[in-house]
Backbone as CSV, one residue per row, in Angstrom:
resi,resn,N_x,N_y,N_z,CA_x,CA_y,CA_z,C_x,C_y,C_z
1,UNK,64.115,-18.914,56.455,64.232,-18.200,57.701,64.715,-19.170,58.777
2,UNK,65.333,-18.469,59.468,66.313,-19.397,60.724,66.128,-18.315,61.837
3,UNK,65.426,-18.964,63.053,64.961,-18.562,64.291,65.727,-19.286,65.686
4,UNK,65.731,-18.620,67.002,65.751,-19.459,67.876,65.885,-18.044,69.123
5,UNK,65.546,-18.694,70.110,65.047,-17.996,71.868,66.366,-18.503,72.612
6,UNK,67.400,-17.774,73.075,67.388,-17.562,74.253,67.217,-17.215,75.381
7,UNK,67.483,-17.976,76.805,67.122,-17.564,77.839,68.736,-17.378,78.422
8,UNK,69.066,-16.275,79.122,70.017,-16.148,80.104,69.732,-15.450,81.425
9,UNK,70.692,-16.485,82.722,70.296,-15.969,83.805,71.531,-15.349,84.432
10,UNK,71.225,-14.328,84.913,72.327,-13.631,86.047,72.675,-14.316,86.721
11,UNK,74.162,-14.082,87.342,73.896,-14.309,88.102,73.872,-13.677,89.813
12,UNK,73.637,-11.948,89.648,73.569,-10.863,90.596,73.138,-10.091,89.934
13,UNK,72.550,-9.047,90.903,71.623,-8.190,90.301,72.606,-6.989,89.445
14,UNK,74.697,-7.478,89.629,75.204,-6.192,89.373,75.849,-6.995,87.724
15,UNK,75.749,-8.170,87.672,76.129,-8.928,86.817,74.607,-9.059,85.435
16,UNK,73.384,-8.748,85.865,72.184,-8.097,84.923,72.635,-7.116,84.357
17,UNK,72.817,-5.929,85.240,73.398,-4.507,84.694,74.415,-4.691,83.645
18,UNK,75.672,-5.170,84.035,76.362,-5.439,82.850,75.831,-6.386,81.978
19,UNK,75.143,-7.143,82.207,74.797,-7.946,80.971,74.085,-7.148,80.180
20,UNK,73.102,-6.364,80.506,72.753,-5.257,80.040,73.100,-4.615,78.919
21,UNK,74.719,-3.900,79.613,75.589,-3.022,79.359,76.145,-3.383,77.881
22,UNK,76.662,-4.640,78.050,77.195,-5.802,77.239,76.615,-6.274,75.541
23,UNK,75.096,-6.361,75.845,74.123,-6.350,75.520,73.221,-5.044,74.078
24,UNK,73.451,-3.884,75.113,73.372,-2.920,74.441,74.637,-2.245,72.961
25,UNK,75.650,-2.738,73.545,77.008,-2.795,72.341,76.896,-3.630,71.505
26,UNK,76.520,-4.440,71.711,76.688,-5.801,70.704,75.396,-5.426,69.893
27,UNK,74.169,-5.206,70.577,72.953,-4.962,69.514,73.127,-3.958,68.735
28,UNK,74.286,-3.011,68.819,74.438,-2.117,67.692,74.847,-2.713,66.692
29,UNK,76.271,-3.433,67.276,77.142,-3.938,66.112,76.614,-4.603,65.130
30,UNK,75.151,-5.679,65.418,74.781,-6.761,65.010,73.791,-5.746,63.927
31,UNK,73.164,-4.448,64.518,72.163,-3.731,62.900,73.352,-3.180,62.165
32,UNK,74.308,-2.719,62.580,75.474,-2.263,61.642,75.974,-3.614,60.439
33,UNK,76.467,-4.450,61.273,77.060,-5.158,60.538,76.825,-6.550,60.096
34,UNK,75.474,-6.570,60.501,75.057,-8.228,59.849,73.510,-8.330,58.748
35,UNK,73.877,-7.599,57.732,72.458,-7.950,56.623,71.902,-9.115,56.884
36,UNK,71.977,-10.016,57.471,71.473,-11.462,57.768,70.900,-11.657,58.932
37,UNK,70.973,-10.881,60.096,70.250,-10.705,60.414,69.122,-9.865,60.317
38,UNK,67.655,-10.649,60.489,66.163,-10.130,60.402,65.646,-9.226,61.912
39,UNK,65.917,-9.949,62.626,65.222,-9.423,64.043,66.875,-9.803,65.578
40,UNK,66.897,-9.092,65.853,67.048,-9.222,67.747,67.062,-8.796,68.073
41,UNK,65.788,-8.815,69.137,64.835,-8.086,69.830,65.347,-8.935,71.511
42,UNK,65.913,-8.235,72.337,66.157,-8.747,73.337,64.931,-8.311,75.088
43,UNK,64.824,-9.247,75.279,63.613,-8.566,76.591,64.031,-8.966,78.377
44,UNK,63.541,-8.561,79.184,63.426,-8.352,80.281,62.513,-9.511,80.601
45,UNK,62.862,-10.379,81.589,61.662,-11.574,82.109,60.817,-10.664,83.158
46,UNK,59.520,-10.523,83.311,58.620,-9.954,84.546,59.039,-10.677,85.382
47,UNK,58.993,-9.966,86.940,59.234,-11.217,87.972,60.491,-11.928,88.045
48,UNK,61.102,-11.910,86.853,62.612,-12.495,87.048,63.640,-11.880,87.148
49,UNK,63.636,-10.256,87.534,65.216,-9.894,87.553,66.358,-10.343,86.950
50,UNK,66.864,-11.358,87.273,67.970,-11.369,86.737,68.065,-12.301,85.333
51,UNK,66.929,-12.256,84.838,66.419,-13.048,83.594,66.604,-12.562,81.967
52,UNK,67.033,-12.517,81.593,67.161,-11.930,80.012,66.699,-13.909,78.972
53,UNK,65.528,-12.571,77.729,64.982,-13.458,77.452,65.664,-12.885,75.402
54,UNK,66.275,-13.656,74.540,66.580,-12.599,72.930,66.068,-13.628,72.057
55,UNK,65.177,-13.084,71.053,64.599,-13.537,70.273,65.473,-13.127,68.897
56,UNK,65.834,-13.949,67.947,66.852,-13.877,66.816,66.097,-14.204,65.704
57,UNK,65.935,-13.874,64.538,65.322,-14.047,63.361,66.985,-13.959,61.975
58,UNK,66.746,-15.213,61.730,68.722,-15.105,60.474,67.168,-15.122,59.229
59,UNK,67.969,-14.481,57.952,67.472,-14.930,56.784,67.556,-16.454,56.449
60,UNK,69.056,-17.311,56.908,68.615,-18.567,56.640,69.919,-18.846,57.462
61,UNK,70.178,-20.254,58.017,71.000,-20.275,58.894,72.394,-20.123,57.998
62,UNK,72.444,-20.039,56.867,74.256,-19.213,56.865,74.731,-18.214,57.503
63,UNK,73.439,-17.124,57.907,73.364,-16.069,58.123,73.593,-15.968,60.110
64,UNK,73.101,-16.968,60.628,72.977,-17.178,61.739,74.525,-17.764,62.008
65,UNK,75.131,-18.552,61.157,76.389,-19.218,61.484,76.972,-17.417,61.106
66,UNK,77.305,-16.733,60.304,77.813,-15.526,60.266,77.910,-14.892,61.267
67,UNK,76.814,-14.688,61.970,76.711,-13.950,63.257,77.675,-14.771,64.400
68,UNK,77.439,-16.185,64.694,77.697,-16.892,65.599,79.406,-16.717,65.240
69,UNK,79.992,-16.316,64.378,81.901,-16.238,63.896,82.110,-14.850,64.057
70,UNK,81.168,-13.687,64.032,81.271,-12.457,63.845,82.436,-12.070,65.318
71,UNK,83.794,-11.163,65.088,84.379,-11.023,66.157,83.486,-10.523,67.223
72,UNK,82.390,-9.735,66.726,81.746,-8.682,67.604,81.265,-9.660,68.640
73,UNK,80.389,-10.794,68.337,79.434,-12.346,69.186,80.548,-12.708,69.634
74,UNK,81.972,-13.053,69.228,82.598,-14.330,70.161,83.516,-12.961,71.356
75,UNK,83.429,-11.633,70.802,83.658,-10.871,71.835,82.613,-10.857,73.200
76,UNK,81.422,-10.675,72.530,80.060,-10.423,73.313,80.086,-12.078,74.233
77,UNK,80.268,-13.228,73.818,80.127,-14.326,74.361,81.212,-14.762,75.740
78,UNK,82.666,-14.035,75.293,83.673,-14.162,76.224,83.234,-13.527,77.506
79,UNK,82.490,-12.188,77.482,82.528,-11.231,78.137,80.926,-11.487,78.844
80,UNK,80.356,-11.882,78.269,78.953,-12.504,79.195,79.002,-13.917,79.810
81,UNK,79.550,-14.347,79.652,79.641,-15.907,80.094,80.448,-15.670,81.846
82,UNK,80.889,-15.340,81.939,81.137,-15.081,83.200,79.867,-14.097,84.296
83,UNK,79.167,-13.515,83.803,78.226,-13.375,84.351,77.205,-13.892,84.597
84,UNK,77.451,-14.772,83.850,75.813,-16.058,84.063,75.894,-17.052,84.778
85,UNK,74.652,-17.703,85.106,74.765,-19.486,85.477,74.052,-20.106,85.034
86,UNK,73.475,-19.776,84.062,73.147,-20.607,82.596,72.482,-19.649,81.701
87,UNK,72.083,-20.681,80.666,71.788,-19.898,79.741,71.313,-21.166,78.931
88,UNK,69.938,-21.663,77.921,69.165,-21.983,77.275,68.879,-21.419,76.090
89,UNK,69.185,-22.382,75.133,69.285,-22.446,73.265,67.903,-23.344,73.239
90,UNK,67.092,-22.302,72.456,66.080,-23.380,71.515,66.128,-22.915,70.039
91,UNK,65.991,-23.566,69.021,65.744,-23.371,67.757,64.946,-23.823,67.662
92,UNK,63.988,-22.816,66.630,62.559,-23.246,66.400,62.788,-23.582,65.011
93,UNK,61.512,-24.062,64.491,60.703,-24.141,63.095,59.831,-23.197,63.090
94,UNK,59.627,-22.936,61.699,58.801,-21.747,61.280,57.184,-23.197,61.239
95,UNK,56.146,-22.389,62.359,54.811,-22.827,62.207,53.719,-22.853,61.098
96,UNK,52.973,-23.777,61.102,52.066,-23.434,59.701,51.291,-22.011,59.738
97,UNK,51.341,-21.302,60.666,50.547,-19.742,60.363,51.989,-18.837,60.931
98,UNK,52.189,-17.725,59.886,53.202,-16.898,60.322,52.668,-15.138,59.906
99,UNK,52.611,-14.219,60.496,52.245,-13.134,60.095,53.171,-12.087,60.998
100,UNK,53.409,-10.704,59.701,54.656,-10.537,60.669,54.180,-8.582,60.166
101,UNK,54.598,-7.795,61.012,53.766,-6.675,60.415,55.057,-5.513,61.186
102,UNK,55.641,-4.225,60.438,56.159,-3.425,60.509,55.693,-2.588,62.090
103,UNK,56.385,-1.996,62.587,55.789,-1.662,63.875,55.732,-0.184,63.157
104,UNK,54.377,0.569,64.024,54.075,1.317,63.532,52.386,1.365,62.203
105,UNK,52.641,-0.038,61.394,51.751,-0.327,61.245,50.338,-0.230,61.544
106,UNK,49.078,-0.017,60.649,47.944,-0.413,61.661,47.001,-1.469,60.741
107,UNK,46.288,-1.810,61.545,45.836,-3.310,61.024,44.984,-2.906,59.795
């Protein structure tokens, strides 16, 4: 498994909206067309407006380099990068306790 968090910041409250906008297209493309990806789950910062926070789960990073070449990402990347004034890459490691449960689920 291959993980990692971004953070991206607006940079106007009309440049969120489209990131948004932007955002919402691309997360289709990515359950349509990438078996390699596991999870992206993208969120809203509290308190931060113009904050977008996406959590990515690859089966293993081939899968993550797939995505990162996919026309749909270097479309999605051209077209958000002008709306931002930064933006923060972490890649994690998978921790010694991991538990992961279907939503909908009950304990």
């Amino acid at each position: 498994m291959f993980a990692l968090v971004v953070r991206f910041d607006c940079r106007d409250p009309a440049a969120a909206v489209r990131f948004d906008e932007l955002t919402a297209e691309v997360v289709r493309e990515i359950a349509d067309k990438e078996p390699g990806t596991l999870t992206y789950a993208t969120h809203a910062v509290e308190q931060e407006p113009l904050a977008r926070v996406f959590y990515e789960v690859y089966r293993d990073r081939e899968a993550f380099e797939a995505h990162e070449s996919a026309e749909h990402i270097r479309r999605f990347h051209a077209r958000k990068d002008p709306l931002l004034t930064g933006t923060r890459v972490e890649f994690l490691q998978p921790g010694p306790f991991t538990s992961s449960r279907e939503v909908g689920d009950t304990p």
